[in-house]
VEXDO-483051 format. One line per 5 residues: number of its first residue (from 1); for each residue y, x, z of N, C-alpha, C, CB. Coordinates in steps of 0.05 Angstrom, whole numbers. Each point is the difference from the previous one (the first is absolute). Glycine has a CB too. Example, Ala and Ser with C-alpha at 12.3 -4.5 7.8 and 13.67 -1.06 7.14 Angstrom:
! residues 2
1> -114:264:156:24:-18:0:24:18:0:-23:-38:25  44:31:-39:24:16:1:22:-15:14:-13:24:-43 .
//
This chain:
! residues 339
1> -24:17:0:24:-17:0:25:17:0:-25:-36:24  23:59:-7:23:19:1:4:8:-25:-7:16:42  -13:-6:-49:-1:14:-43:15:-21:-15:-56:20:-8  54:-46:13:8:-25:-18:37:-1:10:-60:-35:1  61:51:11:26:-6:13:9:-20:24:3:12:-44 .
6> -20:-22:55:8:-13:24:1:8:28:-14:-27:-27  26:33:47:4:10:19:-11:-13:27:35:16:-30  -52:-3:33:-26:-21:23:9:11:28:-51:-1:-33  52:-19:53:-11:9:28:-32:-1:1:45:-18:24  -52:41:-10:-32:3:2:-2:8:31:-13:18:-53 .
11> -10:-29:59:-18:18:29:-17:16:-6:0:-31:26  10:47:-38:-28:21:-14:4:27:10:-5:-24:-48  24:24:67:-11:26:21:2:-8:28:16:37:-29  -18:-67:34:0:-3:20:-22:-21:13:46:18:-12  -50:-32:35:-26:-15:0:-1:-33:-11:-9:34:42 .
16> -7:-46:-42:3:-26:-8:-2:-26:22:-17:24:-42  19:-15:63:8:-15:19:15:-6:-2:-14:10:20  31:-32:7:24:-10:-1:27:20:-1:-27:-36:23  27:61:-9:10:23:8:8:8:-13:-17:6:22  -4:8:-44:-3:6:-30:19:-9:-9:-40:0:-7 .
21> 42:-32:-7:13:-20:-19:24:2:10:-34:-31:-11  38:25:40:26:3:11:21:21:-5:-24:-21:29  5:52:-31:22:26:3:1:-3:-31:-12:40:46  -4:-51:-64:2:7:-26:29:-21:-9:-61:14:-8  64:-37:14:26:-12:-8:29:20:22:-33:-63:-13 .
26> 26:72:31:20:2:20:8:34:-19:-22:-36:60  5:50:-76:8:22:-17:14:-4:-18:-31:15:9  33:-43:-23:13:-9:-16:14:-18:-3:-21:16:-8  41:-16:42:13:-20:0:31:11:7:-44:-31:13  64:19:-16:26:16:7:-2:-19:29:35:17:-55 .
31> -7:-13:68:7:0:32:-8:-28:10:43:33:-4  -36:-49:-22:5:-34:-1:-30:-11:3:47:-1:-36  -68:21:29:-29:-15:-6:0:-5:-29:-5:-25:46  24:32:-65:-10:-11:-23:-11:20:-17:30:-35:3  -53:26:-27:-14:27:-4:21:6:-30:-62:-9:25 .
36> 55:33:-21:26:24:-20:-27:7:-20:47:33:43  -28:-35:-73:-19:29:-15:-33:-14:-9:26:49:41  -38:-74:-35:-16:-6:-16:3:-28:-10:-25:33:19  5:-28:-36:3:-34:-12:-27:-11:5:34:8:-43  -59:6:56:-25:-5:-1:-7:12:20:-6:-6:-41 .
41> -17:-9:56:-8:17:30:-38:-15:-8:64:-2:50  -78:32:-49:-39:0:-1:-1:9:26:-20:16:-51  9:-30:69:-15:2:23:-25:-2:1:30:-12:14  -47:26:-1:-19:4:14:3:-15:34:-6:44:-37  -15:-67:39:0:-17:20:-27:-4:11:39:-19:-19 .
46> -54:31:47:-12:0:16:-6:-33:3:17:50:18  -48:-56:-28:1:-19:8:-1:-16:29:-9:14:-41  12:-2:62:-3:-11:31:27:2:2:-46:16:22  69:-8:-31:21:-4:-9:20:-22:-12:-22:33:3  3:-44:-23:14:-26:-7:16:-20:23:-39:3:-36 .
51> 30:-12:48:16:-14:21:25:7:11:-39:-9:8  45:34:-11:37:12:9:3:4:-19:7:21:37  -17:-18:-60:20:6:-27:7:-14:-16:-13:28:0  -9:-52:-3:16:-15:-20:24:-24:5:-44:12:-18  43:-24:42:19:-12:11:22:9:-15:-20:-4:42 .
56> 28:34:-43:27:9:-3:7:7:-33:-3:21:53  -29:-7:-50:-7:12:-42:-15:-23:-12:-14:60:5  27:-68:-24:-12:-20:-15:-8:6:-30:25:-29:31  -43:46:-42:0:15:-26:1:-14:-27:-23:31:26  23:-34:-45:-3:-14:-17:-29:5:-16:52:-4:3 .
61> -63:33:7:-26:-6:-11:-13:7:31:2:13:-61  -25:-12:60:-11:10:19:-36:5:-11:43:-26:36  -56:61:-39:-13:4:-10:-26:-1:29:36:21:-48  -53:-22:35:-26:-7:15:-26:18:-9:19:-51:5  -31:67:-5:-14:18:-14:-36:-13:20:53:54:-14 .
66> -56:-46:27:-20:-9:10:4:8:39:-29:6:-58  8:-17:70:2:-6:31:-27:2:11:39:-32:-3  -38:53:22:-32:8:7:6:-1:31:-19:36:-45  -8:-25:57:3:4:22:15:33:9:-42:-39:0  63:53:4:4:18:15:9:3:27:0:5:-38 .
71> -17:8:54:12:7:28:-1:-25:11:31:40:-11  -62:-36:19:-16:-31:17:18:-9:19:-50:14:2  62:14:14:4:-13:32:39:-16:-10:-41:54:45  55:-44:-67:20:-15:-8:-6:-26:-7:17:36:-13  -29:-32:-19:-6:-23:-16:-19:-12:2:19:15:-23 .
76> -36:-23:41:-24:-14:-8:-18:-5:-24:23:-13:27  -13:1:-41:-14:-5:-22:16:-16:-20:-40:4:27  31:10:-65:15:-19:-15:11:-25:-9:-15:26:0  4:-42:21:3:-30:0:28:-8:20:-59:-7:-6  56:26:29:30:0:15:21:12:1:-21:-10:16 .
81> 19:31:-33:30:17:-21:4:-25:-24:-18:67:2  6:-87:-17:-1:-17:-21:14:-24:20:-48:18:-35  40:-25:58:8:-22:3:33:8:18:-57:-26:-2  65:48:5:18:9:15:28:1:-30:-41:31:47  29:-16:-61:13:-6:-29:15:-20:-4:-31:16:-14 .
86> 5:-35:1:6:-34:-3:11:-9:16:-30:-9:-17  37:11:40:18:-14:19:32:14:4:-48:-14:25  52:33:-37:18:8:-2:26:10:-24:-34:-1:35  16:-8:-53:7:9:-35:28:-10:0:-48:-7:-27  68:6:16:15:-24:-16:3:-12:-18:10:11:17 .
91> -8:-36:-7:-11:-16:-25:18:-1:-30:-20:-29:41  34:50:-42:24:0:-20:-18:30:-11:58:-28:28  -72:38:-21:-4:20:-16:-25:5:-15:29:13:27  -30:-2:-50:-22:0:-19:-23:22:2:34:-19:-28  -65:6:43:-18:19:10:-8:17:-39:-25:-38:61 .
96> 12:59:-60:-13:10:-19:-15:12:19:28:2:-39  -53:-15:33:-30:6:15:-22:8:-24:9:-38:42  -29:62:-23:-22:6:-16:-25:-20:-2:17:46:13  -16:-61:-44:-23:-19:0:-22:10:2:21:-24:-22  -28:51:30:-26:7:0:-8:1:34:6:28:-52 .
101> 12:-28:69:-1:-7:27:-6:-27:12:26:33:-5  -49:-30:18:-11:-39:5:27:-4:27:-78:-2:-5  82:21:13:18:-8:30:34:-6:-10:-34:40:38  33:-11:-53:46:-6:-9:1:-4:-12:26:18:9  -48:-39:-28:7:-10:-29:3:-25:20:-29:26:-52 .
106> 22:-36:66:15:-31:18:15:-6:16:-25:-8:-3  39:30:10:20:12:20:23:-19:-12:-17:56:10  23:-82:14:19:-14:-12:-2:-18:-20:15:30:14  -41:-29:-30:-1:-19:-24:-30:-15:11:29:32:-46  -33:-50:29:-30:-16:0:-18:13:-23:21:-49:15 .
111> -38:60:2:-25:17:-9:-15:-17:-24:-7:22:51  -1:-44:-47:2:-18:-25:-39:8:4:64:5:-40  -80:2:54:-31:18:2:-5:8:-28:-23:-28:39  47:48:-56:-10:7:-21:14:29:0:-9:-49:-23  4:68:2:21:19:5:18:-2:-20:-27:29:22 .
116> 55:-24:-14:24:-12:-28:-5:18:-31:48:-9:43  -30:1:-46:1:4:-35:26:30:7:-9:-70:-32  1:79:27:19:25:-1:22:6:-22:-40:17:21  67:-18:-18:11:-3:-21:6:35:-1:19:-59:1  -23:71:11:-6:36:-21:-27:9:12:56:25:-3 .
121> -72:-15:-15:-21:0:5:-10:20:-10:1:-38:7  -24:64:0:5:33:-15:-30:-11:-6:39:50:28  -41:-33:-49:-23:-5:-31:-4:25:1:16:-36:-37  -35:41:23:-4:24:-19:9:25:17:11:-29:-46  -31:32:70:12:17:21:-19:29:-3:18:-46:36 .
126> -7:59:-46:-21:24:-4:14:34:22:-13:-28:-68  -7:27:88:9:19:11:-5:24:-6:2:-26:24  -13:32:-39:-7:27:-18:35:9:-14:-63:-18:-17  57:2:3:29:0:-19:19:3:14:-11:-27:-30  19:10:51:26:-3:18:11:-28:-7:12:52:1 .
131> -33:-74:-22:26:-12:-9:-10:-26:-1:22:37:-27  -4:-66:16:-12:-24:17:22:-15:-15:-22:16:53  23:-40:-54:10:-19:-20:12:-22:19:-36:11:-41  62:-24:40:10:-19:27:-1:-22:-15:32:27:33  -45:-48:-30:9:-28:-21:9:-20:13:-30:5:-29 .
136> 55:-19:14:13:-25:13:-16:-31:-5:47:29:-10  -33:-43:15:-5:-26:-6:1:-6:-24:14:-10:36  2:25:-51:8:-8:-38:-23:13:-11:56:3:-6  -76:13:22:-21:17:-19:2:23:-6:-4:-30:-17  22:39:16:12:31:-7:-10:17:16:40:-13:-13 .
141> -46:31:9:-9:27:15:5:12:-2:-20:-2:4  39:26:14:15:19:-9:-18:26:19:55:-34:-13  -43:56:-3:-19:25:13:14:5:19:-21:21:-35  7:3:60:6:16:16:-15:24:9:20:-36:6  -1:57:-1:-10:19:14:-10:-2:24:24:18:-23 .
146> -53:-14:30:-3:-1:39:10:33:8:-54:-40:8  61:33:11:19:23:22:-19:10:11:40:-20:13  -73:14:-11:-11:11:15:-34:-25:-6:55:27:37  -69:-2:-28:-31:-21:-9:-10:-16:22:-20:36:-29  34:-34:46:-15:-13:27:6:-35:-2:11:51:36 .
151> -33:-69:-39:3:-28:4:24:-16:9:-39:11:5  41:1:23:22:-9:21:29:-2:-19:-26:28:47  30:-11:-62:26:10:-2:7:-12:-27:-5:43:30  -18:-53:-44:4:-20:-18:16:-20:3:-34:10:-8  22:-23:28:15:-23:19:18:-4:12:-24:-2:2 .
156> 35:30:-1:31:12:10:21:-9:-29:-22:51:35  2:-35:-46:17:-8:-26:6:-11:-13:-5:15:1  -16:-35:1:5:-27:-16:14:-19:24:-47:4:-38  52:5:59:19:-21:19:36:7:-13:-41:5:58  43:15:-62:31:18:-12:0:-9:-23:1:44:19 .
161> -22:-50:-30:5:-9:-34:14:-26:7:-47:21:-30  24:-31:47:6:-28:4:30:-5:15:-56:-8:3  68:12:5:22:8:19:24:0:-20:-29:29:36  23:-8:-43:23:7:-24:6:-15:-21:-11:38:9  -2:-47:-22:-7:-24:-23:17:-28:12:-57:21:-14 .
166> 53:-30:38:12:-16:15:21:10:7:-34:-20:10  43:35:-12:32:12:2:16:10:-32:-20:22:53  3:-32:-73:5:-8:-31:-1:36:-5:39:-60:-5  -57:82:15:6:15:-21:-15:5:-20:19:14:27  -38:-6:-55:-3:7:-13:-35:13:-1:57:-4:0 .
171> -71:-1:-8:-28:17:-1:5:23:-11:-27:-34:-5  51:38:-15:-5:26:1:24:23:16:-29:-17:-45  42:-2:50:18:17:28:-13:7:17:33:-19:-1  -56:5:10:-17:8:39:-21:13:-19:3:-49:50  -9:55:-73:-18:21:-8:3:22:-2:-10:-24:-16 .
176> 36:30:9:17:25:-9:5:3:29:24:-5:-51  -11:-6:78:6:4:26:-23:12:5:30:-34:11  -62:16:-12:-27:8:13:-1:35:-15:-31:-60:2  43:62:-20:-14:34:-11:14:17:23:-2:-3:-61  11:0:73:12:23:26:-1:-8:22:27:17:-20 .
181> -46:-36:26:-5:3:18:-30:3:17:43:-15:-13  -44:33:29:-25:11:14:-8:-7:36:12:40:-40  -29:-42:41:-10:-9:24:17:25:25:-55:-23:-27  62:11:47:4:17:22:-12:18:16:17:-28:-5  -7:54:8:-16:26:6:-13:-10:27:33:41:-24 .
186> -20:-54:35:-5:-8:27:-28:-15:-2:53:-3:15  -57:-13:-38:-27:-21:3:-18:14:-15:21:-46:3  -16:62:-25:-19:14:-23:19:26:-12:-27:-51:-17  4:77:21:3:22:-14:-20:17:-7:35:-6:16  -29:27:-33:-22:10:-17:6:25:-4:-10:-39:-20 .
191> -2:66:34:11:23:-8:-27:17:2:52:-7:16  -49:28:-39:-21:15:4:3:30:3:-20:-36:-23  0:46:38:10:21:13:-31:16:-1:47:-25:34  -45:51:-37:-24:15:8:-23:-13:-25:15:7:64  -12:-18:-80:-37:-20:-13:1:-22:11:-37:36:-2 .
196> 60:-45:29:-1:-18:16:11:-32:-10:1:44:30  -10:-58:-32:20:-30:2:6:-8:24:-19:-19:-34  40:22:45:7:-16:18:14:-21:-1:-6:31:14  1:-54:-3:11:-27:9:-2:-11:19:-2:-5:-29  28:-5:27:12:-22:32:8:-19:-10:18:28:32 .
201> -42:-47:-20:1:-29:-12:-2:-16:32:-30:8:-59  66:-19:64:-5:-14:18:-25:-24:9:44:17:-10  -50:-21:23:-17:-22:11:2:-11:26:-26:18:-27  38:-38:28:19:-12:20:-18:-14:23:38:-8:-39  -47:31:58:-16:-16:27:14:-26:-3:-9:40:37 .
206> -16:-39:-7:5:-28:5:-3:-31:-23:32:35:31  -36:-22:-58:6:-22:-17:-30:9:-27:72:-8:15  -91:-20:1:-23:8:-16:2:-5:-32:-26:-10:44  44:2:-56:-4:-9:-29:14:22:-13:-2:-51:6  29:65:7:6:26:-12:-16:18:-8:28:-6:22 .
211> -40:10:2:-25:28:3:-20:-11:-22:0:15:61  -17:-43:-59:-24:-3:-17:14:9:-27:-29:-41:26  55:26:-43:6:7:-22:5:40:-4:18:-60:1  -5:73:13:-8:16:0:-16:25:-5:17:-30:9  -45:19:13:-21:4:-7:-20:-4:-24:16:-3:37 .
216> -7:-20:-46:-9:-7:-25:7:11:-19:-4:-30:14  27:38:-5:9:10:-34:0:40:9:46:-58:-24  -59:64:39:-7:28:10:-27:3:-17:23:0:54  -43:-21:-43:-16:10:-14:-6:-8:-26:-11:8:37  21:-20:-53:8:-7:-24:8:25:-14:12:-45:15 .
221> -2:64:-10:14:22:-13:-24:13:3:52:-1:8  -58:21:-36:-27:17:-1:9:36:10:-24:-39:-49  5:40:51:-2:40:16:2:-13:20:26:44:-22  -36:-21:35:-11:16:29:31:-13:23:-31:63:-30  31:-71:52:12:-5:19:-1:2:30:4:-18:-35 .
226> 17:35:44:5:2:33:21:-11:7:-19:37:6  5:-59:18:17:-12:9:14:13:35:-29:-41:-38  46:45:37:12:0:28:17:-33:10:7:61:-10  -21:-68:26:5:-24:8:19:3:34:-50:-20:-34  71:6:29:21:6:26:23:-25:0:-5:60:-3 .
231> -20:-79:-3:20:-25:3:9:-13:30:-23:-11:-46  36:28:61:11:-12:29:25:-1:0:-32:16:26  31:-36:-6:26:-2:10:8:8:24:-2:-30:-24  30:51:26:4:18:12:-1:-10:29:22:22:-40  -22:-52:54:6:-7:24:-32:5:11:48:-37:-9 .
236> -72:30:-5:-17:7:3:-13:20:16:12:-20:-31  2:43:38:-15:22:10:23:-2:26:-26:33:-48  56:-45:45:14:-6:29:-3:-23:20:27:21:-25  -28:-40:13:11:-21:17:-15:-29:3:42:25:-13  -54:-29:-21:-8:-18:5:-15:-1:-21:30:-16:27 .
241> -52:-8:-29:-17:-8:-20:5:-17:-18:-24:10:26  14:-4:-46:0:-26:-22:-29:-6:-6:46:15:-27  -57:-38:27:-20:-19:-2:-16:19:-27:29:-56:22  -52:54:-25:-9:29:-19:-16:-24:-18:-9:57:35  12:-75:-30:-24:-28:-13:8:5:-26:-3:-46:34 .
246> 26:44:-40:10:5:-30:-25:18:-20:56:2:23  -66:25:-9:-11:17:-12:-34:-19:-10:34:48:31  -34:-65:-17:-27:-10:-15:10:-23:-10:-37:19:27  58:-25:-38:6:-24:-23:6:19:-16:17:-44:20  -10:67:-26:-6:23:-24:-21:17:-10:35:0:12 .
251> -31:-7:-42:-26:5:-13:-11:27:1:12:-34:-27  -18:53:52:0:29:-4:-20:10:-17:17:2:41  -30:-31:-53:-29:3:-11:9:13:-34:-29:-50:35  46:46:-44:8:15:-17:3:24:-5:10:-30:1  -12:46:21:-4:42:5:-16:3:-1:19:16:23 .
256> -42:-40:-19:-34:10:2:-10:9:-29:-14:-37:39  26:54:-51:4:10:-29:-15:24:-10:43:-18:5  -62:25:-20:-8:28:-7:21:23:4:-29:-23:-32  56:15:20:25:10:-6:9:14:15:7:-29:-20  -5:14:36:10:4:29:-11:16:21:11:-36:-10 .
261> 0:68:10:-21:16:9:2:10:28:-4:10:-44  21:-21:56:11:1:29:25:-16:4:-18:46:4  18:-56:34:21:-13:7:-4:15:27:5:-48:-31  18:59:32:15:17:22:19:-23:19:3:49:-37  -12:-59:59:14:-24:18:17:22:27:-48:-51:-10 .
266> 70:40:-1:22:26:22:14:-25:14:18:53:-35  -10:-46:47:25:-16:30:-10:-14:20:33:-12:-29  -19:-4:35:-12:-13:29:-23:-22:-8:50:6:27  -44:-17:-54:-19:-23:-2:-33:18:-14:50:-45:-11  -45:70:8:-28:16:-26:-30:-20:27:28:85:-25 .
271> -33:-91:47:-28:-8:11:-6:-22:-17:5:15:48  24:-27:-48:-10:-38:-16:8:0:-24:9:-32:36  -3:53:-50:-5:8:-34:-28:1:-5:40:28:-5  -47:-2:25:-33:6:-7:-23:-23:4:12:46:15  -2:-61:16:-24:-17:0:3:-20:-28:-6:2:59 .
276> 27:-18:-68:5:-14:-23:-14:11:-27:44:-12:24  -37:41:-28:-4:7:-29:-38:-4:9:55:43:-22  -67:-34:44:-22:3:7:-21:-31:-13:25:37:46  -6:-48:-38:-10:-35:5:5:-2:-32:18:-24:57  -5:36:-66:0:-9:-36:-22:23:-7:60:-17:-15 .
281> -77:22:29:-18:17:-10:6:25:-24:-23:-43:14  49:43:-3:-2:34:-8:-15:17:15:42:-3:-13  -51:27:7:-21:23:10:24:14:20:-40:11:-51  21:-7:79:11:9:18:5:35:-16:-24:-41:43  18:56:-47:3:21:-12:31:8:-21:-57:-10:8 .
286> 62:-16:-19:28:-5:-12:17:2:9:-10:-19:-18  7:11:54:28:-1:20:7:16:21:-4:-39:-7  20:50:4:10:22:24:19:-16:11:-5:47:-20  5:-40:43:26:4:29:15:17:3:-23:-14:23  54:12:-15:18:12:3:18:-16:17:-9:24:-40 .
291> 17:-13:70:27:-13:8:22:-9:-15:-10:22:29  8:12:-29:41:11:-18:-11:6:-25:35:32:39  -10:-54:-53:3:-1:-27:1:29:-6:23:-45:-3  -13:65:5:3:22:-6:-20:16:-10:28:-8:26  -41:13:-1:-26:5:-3:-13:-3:-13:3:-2:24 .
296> -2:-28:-24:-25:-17:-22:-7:16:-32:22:-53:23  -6:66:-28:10:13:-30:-14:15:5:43:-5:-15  -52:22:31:-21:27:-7:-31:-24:6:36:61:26  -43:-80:-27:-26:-6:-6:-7:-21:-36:-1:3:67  28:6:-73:7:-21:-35:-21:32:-8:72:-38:-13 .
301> -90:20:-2:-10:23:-20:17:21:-18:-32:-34:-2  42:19:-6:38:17:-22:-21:7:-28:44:43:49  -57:-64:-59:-24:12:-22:22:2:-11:-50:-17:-5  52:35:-24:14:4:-25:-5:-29:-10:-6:55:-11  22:-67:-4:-5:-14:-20:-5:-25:13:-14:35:-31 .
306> 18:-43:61:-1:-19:15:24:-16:-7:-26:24:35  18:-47:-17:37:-27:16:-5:-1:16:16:-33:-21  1:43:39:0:0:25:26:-19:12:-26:49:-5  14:-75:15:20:-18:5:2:-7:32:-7:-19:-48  45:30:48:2:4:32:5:-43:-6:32:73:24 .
311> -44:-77:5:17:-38:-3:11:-8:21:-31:-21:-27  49:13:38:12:-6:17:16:-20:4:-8:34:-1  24:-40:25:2:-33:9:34:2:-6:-45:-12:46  56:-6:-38:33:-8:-4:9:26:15:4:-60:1  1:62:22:5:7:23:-7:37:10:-8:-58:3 .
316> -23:60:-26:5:26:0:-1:16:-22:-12:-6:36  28:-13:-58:15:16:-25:16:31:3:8:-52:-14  6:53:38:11:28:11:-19:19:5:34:-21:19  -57:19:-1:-24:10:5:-10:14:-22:-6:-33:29  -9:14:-45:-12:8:-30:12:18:-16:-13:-38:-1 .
321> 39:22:-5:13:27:-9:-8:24:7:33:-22:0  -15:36:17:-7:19:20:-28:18:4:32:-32:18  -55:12:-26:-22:0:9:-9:9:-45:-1:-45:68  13:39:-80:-2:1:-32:18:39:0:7:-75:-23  9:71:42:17:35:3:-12:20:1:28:-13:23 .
326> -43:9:-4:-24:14:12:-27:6:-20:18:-25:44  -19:5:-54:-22:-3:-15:6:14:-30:-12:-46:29  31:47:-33:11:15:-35:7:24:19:29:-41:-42  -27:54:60:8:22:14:-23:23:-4:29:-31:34  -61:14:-24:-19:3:7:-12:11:-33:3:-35:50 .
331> 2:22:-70:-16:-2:-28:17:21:-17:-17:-56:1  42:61:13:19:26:-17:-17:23:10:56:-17:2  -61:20:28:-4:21:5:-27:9:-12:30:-8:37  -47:-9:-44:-21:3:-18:1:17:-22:-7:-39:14  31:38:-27:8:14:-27:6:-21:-20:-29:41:9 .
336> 34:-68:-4:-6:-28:-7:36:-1:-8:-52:-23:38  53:9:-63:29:-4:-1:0:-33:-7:16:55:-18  13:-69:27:12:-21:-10:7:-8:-24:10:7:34  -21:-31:-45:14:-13:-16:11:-28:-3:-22:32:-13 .
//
């Protein structure tokens, strides 16, 4: 939207709570409260949130991508983030929901016990290629570049198609926009070092449908793979617990892979990694222990010609990093260079 020339307020370095939303207008407001300098404001909105925000924010679209269970001891379950929604929407504003979602394709509307008719809808989705076809209601199918092969992010994308289109721009304006743009270092990266692949592919504890997709699409990718697994959350080893049930509503059964030639379980949660991956009948022999993440790096095989995927949770994106420093530190000194 910025490229097109319009001047947005965003929360996009800040959280999506109420707090969040709040400092994000109060950055762009002069003395009076009135907002300066945009003509357009994209938020990001927490859904346990809705209830203080919309009272005041009333959007004219409001996008809906899909609604799962994350972080038991918050959300309960998808049915009571959906009904928390629906009770709070306004009724002046226009949902764009994913019809492929049985829960936020009814969010606010009558489910009708069918699934809707999708008025953009991706065809011809070839992840080899990168590339995938969006068709309207008139029939037309227009091409696109995917940004990335992973399922999930399809769906990302076809929510922005969808988004944007309803903001009258152009199929081939958000095509030409989509060519520059790339997934965030923070959620996905790819560097190779030493014969090495390394990647950091977030996987967001606490939240079993992140991790299964993930996973799925881990072992989907061919060659040899080490996994270092260090999906905690940092309060974990201080203060307090988070409910671990999550880990068996995720599919860990997807590592149980020829491919897959070790999983290295580091931090405070590596006991209830191992017993889990155990119970998906991976071979005890595949899994090592490690407290400290640190550490954990001298039991990664480091084969040549490996992927070695560090994965980690929201919270210890700083960690990983740090913990990826170490790890390209370790594969230089080998005689191993970066690319």
């Amino acid at each position: 939207l910025e490229a097109e020339g319009h001047r947005v307020l965003s929360n996009r370095a800040g959280s999506n709570i109420s707090s969040g939303v709040s400092t994000a207008f109060i950055r762009n407001c002069d003395m009076l409260g009135r907002v300066k300098n945009c003509d357009m404001a994209v938020l990001e909105i927490d859904e346990r949130s809705a209830p203080k925000i919309y009272p005041y924010v009333r959007p004219n679209y409001i996008l809906i991508t899909n609604l799962f269970r994350d972080s038991i001891m918050r959300n309960a379950h998808p049915g009571y983030i959906a009904g928390i929604l629906s009770r709070n929407l306004p009724k002046e504003s226009k949902l764009i929901l994913n019809a492929d979602d049985l829960i936020s394709c009814g969010v606010g509307e009558s489910c009708g016990f069918h699934s809707p008719e999708a008025d953009y809808l991706a065809e011809r989705v070839d992840l080899q290629a990168r590339t995938m076809a969006v068709r309207e209601k008139d029939g037309v199918a227009y091409p696109y570049d995917l940004i990335t092969d992973s399922l999930f992010n399809i769906y990302n994308m076809m929510a922005v198609i969808a988004a944007l289109r309803q903001l009258g721009l152009r199929h081939e304006t958000i095509r030409k926009r989509f060519a520059g743009t790339k997934i965030l270092e923070s959620r996905l990266s790819e560097e190779r070092i030493g014969g090495v692949n390394v990647i950091m592919q977030m996987s967001k504890d606490k939240n079993a449908l992140a991790c299964s997709r993930n996973f799925d699409y881990i072992q989907s990718k061919p060659g040899r793979k080490e996994l270092l697994v260090m999906m905690n959350c940092m309060g974990v080893s201080k203060n307090w617990s988070e409910n671990p049930s999550w880990m068996y509503d995720t599919d860990f059964e997807f590592l149980n892979h020829d491919d897959i030639v070790q999983l290295v379980c580091a931090g405070p949660r590596a006991r209830d990694y191992k017993l889990r991956l155990l119970l998906a009948g991976i071979p005890e022999e595949k899994i090592f222990l490690e407290d400290d993440e640190f550490k954990a790096l001298d039991k990664l095989y480091l084969t040549p010609g490996d992927d070695v995927y560090i994965l980690y949770g929201v919270d210890g994106t700083p960690l990983a990093f740090r913990v990826k420093a170490k790890l390209k530190e370790k594969l230089l000194a080998k005689g191993g260079q970066a690319q």
